[in-house]
C-alpha positions in Angstrom: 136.9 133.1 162.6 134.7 132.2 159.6 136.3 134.9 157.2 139.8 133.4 158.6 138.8 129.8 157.6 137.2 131.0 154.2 140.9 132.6 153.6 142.9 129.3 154.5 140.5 127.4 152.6 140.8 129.6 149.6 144.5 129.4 149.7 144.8 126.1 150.1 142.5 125.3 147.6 143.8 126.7 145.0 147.3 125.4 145.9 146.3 121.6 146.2 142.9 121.5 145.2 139.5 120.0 146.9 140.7 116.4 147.4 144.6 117.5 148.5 143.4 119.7 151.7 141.7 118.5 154.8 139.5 120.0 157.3 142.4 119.5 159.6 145.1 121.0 157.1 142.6 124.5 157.1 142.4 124.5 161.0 145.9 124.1 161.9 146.5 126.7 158.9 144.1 129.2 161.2 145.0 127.5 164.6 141.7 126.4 165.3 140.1 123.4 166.4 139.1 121.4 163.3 135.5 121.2 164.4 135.1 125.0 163.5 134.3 123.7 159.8 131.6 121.4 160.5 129.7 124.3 162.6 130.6 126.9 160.0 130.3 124.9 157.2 129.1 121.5 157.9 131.6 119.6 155.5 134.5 119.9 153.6 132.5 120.2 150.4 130.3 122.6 152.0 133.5 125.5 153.2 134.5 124.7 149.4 131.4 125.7 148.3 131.3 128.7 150.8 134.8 130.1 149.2 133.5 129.7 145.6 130.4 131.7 146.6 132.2 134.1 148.7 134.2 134.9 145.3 131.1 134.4 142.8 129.7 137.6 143.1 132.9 139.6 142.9 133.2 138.0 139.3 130.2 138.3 138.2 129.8 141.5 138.7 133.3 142.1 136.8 131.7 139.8 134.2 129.0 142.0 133.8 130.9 145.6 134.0 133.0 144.3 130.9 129.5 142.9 129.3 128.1 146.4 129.2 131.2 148.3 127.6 130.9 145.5 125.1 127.4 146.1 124.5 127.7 150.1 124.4 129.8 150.2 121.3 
């Protein structure tokens, strides 16, 4: 259920951004009850955080593959 609301949230995010999406709008998304984000997440701000983080290491990584070819030649 977590990795389901981090996928909602994701989407939804980046269609409407932080302040256009509710925990509500994310739960009925899933078809959940809406107080599966505070128990996951605690707030609204906190599954936001929890996306960005969930995608932060996937990038950096990237950032850091490209880096290194750079730094080779």
């Amino acid at each position: 259920t977590r990795e389901r609301l981090l996928d909602a949230a994701e989407e939804l995010f980046a269609n409407f951004g932080l302040y256009g999406v509710t925990v509500r709008n994310v739960s009925e998304h899933v078809g959940v009850d809406s107080a599966l984000i505070p128990y996951y997440f605690g707030t609204k701000r906190g599954m936001f955080d929890a996306v960005f983080a969930r995608r932060a290491e996937a990038i950096n990584s990237a950032r850091l593959a490209v880096s290194e070819v750079f730094t080779r030649q």
